[in-house]
N, C-alpha and C positions, 0 to 999 in steps of 0.2 A: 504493500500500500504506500510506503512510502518514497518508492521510487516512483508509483503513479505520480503523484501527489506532485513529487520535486518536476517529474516532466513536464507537469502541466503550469510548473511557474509558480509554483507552492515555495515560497522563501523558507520558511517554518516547516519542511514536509513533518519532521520528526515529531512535532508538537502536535499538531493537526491530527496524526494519524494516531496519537494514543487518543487525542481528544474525542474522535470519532468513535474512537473503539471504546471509550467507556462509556461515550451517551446509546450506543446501540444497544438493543432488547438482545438482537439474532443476527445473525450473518445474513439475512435476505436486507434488514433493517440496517444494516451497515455498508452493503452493497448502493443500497438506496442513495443512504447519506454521501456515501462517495461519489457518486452518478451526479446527486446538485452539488457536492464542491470544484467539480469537474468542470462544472458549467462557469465558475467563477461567482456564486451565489455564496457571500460571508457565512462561515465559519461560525458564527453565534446564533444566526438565525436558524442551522442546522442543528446544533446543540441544544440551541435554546436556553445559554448562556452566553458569557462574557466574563474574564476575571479583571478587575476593575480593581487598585490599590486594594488588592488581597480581598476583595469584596466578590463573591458569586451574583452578578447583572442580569436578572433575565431580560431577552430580547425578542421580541416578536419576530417575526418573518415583515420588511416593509419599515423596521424603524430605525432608525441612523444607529451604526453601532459605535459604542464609544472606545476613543484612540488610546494604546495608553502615553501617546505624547501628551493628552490629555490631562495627566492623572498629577503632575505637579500642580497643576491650575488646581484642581479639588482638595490637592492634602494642605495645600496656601486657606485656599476658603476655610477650611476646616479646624487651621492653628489659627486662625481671625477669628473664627464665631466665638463668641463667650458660652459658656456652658448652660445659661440661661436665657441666651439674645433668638434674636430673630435671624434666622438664614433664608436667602431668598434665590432659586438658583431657574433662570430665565433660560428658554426652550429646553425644556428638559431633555427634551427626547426619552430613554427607556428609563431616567432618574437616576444615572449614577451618580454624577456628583452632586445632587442632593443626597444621597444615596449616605456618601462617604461623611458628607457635614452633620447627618443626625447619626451615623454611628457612632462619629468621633464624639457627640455631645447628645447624649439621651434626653436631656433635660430640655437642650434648645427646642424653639421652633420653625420647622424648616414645610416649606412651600415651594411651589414650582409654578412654572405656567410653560402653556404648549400650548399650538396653533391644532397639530395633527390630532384628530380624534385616536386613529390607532398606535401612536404615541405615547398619548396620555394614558389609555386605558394601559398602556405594558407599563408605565411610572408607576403609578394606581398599585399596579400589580407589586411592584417592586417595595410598594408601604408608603408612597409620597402621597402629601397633598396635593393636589393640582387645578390651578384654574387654567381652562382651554380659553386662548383667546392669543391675540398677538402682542409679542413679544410682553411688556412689562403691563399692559391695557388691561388685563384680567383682574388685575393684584386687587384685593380691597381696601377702601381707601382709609380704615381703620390705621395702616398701615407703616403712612406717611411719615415719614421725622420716626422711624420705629427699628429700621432694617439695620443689621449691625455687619451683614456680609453681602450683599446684593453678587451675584456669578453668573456668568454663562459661556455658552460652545453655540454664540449665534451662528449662521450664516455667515463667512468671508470668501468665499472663494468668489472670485470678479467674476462678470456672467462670460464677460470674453474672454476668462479663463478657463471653465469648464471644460471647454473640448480637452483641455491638456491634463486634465485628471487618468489615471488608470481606467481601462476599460471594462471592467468589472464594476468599480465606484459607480461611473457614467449607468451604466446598465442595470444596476440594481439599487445601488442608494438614493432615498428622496432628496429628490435636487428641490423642496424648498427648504433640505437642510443643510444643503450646499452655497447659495446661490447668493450671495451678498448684494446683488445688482451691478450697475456700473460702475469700476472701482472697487467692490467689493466691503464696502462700508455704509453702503445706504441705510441700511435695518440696524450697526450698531449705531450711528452718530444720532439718531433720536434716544435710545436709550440713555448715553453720555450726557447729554442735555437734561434729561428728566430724573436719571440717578439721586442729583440732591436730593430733591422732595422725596425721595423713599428714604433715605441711607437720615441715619440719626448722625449727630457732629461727631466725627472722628472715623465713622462708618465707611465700609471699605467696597472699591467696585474694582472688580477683575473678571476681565474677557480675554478671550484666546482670537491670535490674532497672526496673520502671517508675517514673516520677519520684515518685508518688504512695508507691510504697514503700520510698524512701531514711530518711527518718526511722526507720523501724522497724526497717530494717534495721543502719541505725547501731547500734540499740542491741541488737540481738540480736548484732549480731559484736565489741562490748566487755564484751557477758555471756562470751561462749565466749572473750575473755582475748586479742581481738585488739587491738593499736595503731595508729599511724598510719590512720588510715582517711580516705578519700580519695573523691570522686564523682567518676564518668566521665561526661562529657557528649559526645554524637555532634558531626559538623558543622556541623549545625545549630542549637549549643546546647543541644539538651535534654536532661535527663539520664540516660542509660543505663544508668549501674552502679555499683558501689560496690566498693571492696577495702579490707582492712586485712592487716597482719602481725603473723605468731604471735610475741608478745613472748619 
């Protein structure tokens, strides 16, 4: 299986193919699961997980699976939230990094919002709260001057970037959880803007962001009157994201 696996442009064949082989029932139901990873169809969708900062993710078949480039952005959220604050983690998708902010703090209260109905319901599933609605527009407005971690894995990839994505990605991941518009920042820079009125004074905003748009982003989150600002880079060094605090 695992030289199939590697044939077929499988980086990880070695990981994939126990992963496979402990979610199967039988060998007919293993066969299966091999047949859609063959096709280029993600790895969690077939499992029906995801290992997320040591956290078991479940995933729908249809909802964005999360990176672990990703997972520095969440365990940041996570050492931010106060063991009692409010955590707020925008497009959730399947809820891991909410996921990671209320494990890390039982006590907090953590919230999500999602546009995708079948999404939300795999967040849901996953133990999050979640209002469906776009981007921070859901949130209640109870809220306001309250959020002590405000996070997300919006949309960035530029839309006349897309094509240069992996063809498997293009093929099977919801490109509205790809697709940032033109430039790739349309859907964050309204968040950046209305961040204060959620985030309480001191309150922290961290988005994942491609390296290409840290510069601009810098200066778009010290127009909306953020401080400290700060770039997240994954394990590999590159850079991921960016946060500041509402002064």
């Amino acid at each position: 299986m695992t030289r199939v696996l590697r044939r077929a442009g499988c980086v990880a064949a070695d990981e994939e193919a126990v992963e496979l082989m402990a979610a199967a029932r039988d060998g007919d139901e293993l066969q299966q699961m091999l047949d859609r990873r063959l096709t280029g169809e993600p790895l969690a969708w077939i499992t029906g997980t995801v290992d997320f900062c040591d956290l078991a993710v479940a995933v729908d078949p249809g909802v964005y699976v999360p990176r672990w480039q990703s997972e520095p952005l969440a365990l940041l959220a996570a050492r931010l939230l106060s063991a009692d604050g409010w955590g707020v983690d925008l497009c959730t998708g399947s809820g891991a990094i909410g996921l990671v902010m209320q494990s890390a703090h039982p006590g907090a209260r953590v919230v999500a919002t999602e546009l995708d109905p079948l999404a939300a319901a795999c967040a849901r599933r996953n133990g999050l709260v979640v209002y469906e609605g776009n981007l921070d527009e859901p949130l209640p407005a109870e809220l306001a001057s309250q959020v002590d971690v405000m996070v997300g894995v919006l949309p960035y990839v530029p839309s006349e970037a897309i094509h240069l994505l992996p063809r498997d990605v293009q093929h099977f991941e919801p490109r509205t959880a790809l697709d940032g518009g033109n430039g790739g920042l349309q859907l964050i820079a309204p968040v950046v803007r209305r961040a204060p009125g959620w985030l309480k004074p001191g309150g922290w905003l961290l988005l994942e962001v491609g390296s290409d748009q840290i510069a601009e982003m810098a200066a778009m989150l010290a127009e909306a009157g953020f401080e400290a600002i700060g770039q997240l880079r994954d394990d590999d060094g590159d850079l991921r994201g960016i946060y500041g605090r509402r002064s």
